[in-house]
C-alpha positions in Angstrom: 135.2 75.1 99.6 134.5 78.5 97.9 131.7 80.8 100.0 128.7 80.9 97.5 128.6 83.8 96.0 124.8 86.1 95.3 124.1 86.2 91.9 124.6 89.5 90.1 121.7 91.2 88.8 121.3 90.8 85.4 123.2 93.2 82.8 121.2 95.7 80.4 123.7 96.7 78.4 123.0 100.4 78.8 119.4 100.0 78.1 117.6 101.0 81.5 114.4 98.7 82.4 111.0 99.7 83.6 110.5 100.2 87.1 109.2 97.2 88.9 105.0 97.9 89.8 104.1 96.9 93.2 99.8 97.4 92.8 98.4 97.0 97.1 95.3 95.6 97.0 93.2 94.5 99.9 90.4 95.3 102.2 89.5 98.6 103.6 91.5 98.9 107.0 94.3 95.8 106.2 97.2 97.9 106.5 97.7 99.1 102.6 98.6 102.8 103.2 100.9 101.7 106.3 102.5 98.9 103.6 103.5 101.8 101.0 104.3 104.2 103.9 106.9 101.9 105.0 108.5 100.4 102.3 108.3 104.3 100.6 110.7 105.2 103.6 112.8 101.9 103.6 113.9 102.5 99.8 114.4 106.1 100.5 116.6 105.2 103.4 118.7 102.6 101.0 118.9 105.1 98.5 116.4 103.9 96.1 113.5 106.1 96.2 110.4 104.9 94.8 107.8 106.7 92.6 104.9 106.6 94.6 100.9 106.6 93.0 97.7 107.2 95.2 94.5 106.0 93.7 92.3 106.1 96.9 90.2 109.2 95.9 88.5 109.4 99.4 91.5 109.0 101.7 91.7 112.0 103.9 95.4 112.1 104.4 98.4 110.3 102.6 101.2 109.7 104.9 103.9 109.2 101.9 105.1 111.6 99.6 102.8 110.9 96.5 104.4 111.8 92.6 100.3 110.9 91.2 97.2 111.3 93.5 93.9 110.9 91.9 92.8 113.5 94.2 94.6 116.1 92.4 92.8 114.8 89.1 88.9 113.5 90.2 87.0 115.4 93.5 85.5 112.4 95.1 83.0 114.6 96.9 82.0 116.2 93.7 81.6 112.4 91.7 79.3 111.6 94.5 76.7 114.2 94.5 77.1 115.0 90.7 75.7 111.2 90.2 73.8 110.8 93.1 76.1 107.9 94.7 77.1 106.6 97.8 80.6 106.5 99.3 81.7 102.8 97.5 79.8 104.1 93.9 81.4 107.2 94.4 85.0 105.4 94.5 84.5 103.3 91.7 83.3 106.0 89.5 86.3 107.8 90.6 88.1 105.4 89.5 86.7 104.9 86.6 87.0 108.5 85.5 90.4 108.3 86.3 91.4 105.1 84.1 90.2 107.2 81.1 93.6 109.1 82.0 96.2 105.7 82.7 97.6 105.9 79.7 99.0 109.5 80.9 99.9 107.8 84.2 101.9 105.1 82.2 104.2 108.1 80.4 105.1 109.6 83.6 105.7 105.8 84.7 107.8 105.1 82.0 109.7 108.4 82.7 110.3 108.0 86.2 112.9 104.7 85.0 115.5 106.8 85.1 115.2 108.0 88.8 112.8 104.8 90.5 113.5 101.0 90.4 109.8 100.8 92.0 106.7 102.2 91.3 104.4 101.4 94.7 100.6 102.1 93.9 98.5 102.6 97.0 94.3 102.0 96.1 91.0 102.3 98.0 89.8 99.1 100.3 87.1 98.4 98.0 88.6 95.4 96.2 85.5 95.0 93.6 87.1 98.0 91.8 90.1 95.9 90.8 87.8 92.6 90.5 85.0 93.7 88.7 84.9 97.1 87.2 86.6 98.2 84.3 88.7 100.8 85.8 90.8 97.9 87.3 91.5 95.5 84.1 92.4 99.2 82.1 94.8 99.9 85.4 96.5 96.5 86.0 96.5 95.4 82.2 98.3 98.1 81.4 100.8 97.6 84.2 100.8 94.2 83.5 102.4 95.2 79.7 105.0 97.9 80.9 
């Protein structure tokens, strides 16, 4: 009897596919950053480096090489006092302001085929931005049709 063999993965014909868009989502504190941290080293180490998005505008440190960080676009700080909110308003309005931009986030996405098989996309703990405000249907809608 013949060892089974793993099937091959599927043939393009020269036509190279979209990265693969791994969004984290969960509560503040559940491990997210440490998730993409890991797996960010673990493809590196096998050779596939992935392209590698930050959308938590009020994390102090990112321990991951980041090709987008909404801190370089939207000062968190800045959203907060400018309209008077607290910490979890200030991060949704972040957000928000940020969205207005995805479809910029999508070209360098769509660019970054050539070099990343996975696009990991590390966000805030407050999971209401990606249940109930509209930066989160604009953010995984338009992942969802790449």
């Amino acid at each position: 009897m013949a060892a089974p063999v793993a099937p091959e993965e599927p043939q393009t014909s020269g036509v190279s596919q979209l990265p693969v868009c791994l969004l984290v989502l969960g509560m503040a504190g559940s491990g997210k950053t440490t998730f993409v941290q890991r797996l960010t080293g673990h493809l590196h180490n096998k050779g596939s480096p992935p392209y590698v998005i930050n959308l938590d505008p009020a994390v102090h440190e990112v321990p991951f090489p980041a090709n987008i960080d909404i801190r370089d676009t939207v000062k968190y700080k800045e959203v907060m006092k400018q309209y008077g909110l607290g910490p979890n308003g200030g991060i949704v309005t972040s957000l928000n302001l940020f969205a207005t931009r995805f479809d910029q986030v999508m070209k360098f996405i769509e660019k970054a085929q050539n070099t990343s098989k996975y696009v990991l996309i590390d966000t805030p703990g407050q999971i209401e931005v990606f249940t109930w405000s509209a930066s989160g249907t604009i953010i995984t809608e338009a992942l969802g049709m790449s």
